[in-house]
N, C-alpha and C positions, 0 to 999 in steps of 0.2 A: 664881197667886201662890204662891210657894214658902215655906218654912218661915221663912227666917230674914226675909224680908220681913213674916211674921206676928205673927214675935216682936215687930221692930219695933214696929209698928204698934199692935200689944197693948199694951208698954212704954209708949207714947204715950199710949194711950187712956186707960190703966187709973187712972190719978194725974191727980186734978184733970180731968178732960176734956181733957185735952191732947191735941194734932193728932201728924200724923205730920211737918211743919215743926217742932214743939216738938224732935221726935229727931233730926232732921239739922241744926237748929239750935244745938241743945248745950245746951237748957232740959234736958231728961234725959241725951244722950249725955253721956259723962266731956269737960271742957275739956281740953286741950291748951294746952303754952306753945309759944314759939317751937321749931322745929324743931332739933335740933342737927346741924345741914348738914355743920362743920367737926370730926368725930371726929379725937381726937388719940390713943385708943387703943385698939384692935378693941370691936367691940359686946358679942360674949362674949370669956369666960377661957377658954381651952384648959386642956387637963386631961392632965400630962406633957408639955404644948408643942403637942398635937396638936386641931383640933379637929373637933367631931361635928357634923355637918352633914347634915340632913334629904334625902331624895332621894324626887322621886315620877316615876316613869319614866314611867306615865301609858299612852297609848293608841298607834297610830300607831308611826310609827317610834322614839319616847319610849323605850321599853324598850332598841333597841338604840343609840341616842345615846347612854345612860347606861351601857350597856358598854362604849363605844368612848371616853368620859369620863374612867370609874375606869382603864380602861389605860392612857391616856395620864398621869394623876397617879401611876399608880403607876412607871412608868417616871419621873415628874418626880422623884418621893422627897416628893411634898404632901405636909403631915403632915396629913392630911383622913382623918378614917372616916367613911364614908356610913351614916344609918342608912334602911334602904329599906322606903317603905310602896308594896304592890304594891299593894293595895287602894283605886280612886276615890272607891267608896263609904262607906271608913272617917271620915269627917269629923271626926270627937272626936280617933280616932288622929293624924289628920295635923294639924290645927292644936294641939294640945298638944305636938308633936315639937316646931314649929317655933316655937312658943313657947319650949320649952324649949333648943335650941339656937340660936335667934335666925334662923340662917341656912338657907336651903329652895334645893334646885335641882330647878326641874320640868319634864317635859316637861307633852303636851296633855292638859288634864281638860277631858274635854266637858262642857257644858251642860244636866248632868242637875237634874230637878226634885228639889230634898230632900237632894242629897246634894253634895258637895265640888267644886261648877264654879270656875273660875277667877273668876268673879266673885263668890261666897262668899267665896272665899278672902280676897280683894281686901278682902270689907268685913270678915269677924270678926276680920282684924289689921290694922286701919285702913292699908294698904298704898296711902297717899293717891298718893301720888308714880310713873310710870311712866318711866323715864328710857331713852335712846334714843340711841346713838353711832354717827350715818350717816356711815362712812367708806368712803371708794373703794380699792381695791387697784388697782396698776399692773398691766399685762399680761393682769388678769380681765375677759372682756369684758361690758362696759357703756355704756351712754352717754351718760355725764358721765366725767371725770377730777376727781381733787386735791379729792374735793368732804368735807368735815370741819364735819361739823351735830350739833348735838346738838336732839332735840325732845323736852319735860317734858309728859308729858300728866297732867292730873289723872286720878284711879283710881278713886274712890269714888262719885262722885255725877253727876252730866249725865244723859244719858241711860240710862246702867246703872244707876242706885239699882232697880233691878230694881221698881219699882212701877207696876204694871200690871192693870188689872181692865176687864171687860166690865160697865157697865151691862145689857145688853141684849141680846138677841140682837144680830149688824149690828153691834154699835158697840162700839168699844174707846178705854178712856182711859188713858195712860201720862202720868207724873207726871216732871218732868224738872228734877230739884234741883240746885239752888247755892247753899251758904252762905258766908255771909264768912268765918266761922271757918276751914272748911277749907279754901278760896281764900286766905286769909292764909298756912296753910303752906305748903302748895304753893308759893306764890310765896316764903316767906322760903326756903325752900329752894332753889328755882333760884336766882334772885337768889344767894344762897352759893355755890353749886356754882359759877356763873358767873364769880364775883369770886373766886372759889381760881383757877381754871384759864385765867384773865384770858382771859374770852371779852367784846366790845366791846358787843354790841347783843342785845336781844331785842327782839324781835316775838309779841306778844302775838293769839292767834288766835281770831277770832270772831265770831258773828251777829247782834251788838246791832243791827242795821239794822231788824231783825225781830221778834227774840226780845230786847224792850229792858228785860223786869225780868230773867231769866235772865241772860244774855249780858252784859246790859246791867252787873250787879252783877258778875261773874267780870269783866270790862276793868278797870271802876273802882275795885275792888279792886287789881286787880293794878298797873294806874296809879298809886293810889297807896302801894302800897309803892315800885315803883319810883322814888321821890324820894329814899328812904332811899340810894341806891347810886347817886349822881349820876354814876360814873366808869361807868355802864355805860349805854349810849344805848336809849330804850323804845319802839318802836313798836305800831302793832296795821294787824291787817290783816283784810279779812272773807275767810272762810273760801273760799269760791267763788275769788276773787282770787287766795289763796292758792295754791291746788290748781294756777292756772293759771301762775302765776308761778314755781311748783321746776320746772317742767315748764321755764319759756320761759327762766331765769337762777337755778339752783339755787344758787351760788354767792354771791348775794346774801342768804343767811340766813348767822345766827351761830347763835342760840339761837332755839327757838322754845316757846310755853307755849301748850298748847292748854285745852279740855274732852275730856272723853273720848272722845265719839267721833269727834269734830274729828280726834284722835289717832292713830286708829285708822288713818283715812283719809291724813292725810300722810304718817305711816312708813310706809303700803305705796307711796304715789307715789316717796320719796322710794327707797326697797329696789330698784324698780323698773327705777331710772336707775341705780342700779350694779352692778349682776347679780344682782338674785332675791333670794329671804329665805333663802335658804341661808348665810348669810353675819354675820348679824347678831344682837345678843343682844339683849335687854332686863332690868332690872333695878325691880323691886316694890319700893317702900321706904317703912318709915312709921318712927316715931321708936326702936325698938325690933327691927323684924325686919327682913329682907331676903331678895328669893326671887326667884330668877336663872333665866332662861329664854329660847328664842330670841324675837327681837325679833317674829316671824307667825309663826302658829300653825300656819298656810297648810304645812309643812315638814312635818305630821306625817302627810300624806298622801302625802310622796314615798316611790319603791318600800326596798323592805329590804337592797334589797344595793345601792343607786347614793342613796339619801336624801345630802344634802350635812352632814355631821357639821362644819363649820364654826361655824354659828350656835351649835354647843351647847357648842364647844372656847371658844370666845368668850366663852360665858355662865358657863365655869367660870374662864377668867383674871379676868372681873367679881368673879368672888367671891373669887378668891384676892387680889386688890385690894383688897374690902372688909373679909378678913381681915387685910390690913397684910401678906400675904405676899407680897411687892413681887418678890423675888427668882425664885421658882416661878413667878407671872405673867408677869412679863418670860421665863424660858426660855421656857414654852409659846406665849406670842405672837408671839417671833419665829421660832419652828420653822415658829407657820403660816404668820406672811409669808412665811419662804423657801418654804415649802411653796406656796401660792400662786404669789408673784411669780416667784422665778429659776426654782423646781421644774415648774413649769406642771401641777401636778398638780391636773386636774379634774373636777370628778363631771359628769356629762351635764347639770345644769341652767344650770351655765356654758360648756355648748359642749365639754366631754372626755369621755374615755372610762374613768377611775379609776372602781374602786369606793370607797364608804365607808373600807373596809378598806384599798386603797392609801392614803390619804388620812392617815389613822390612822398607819398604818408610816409610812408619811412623815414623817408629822410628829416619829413618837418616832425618828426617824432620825436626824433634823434635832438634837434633844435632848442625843442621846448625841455629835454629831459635837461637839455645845460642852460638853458636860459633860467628854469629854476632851481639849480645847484649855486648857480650866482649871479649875484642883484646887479642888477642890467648896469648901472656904472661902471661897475668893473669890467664889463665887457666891452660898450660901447665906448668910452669915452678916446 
């Protein structure tokens, strides 16, 4: 059991005999209101126009992702300064960064005991929210085509609430949370996101068949927000089904809202069918911060000179998005489409022979060939 599970737990205990349900039920944790899904103006202030933005390079190929990152915004003209925590083990340093700038891009923090894993991370900035844009590129090979999914995994609680302990020699009990409270956000949030970006349907993902006070309360929760947003169709599906169903007619999803590690498991099926996790970003979001990274972790084990720098070019247009930098985002994402689609520039895990580094010049290639097609007002303002 690691520290901050301790804290927990302690927190719990220590007031009135209260349980460790009392802290993920929100008898101790801080309440929460509705989620604000719909920002109308960046989450931080920029300071001179520009802003400071958290960076943890992390393990793996992490380090040179985020060099191959910062070139590519610096050739954009972002008005983004990184501030870079090398260190996995600093945990004060990096959640006070990203506190303080709101906004975090990271590559892989392993799974260490005590010290700043990704799923720390997840809970000390309540980063309820996992969000997930499975989209197909033409000409990359895959197979599925045209395929445009979004899947909202819950972040905090399922099976990661990281609570775990050994009665015994032999035997291990793990503790597998879900509260309404934060199944409410979760869900006011997709549910928003979905009705911004007029997606038709969710399907709600899950194992109440079985696990019917867990599972059972994440559906019926989410079921019923779901009346609130009658213009958007709710289904559920059990998870098993699921898995078999992207597989046999991927197409047939819109939105889908899991538990966490339900999550886990469909963005890699879904990564799968369109060419690898090289490809794809994910986006950590709770009312307050935001921490942008590629969509599988699975990437930070690709080699250093052929690693697919896709997924991470991806996870920085996310943020420049979430910073209202509409303009920057747009150049950099469609350097990579052409980069991808007309340019057929590929790293080995899609079938080519590009390094990183190709991939990269490419892209800022792609940049500069529309930067002077037209005069930088028109673009940036």
């Amino acid at each position: 059991m690691n520290q901050v599970t301790q804290r927990a737990i302690i927190a719990a205990t220590s007031r009135n005999m209260a349980t460790t349900a009392d802290y993920f039920g929100g008898t101790i944790r801080k309440r929460h209101k509705k989620p604000s899904y719909l920002r109308t103006v960046p989450p931080v202030t920029p300071t001179g126009g520009r802003f400071t933005v958290t960076m943890v390079p992390g393990i793996g190929a992490g380090p040179q992702m985020m060099k191959q990152l910062m070139k590519v915004f610096e050739a954009a003209g972002a008005p983004i300064d990184f501030e870079v925590i090398e260190d996995i083990k600093a945990t004060k340093n990096i959640i006070s960064s990203i506190k303080r700038n709101g906004v975090a891009i990271k590559g892989h923090i392993p799974e260490l005991p005590d010290h700043a894993s990704n799923t720390t991370l997840r809970t000390l900035l309540d980063l309820y929210t996992y969000k997930v844009h499975i989209r197909s590129y033409p000409n990359v090979r895959s197979k599925i085509d045209n395929l445009d999914v979004y899947v909202f995994r819950q972040n905090i609680e399922g099976e990661y609430a990281m609570l775990e302990h050994s009665p015994k020699p032999g035997i291990v009990e793990s503790l597998k949370i879900i509260t309404r409270e934060t199944t409410e956000r979760f869900a006011y949030w997709a549910y928003g996101f979905a009705r911004k970006h007029m997606r038709k349907k969710i399907t709600i993902i899950h194992k109440a068949n079985i696990m019917k006070l867990a599972d059972g309360l994440f559906l019926k929760t989410i079921q019923h927000i779901g009346k609130e947003f009658p213009d958007i169709k709710t289904e559920n599906m059990i998870v098993d089904n699921c898995s078999m169903q992207i597989v046999k007619d991927p197409h047939a999803f819109d939105v889908l809202l899991t538990p966490n590690l339900y999550g886990n498991i469909v963005i890699s099926i879904f990564c799968g069918l369109i060419g690898g996790h090289g490809l794809i970003s994910g986006e950590n979001i709770s009312d307050d911060n935001a921490v942008f990274e590629v969509g599988l972790r699975h990437i930070a084990l690709q080699d250093p000179v052929y690693f697919n720098p896709i997924a991470m070019l991806n996870a920085g247009v996310e943020m420049l998005l979430y910073l209202k930098k509409d303009a920057y985002a747009n150049l950099i994402a469609e350097a990579v489409y052409s980069t991808l689609v007309e340019d057929k520039c590929h790293t080995p895990d899609l079938g080519g022979e590009a390094t990183s580094s190709d991939v990269v010049n490419n892209v800022i290639c792609r940049m500069k060939e529309t930067l002077n097609r037209e005069p930088l007002p028109s673009i940036f303002l």
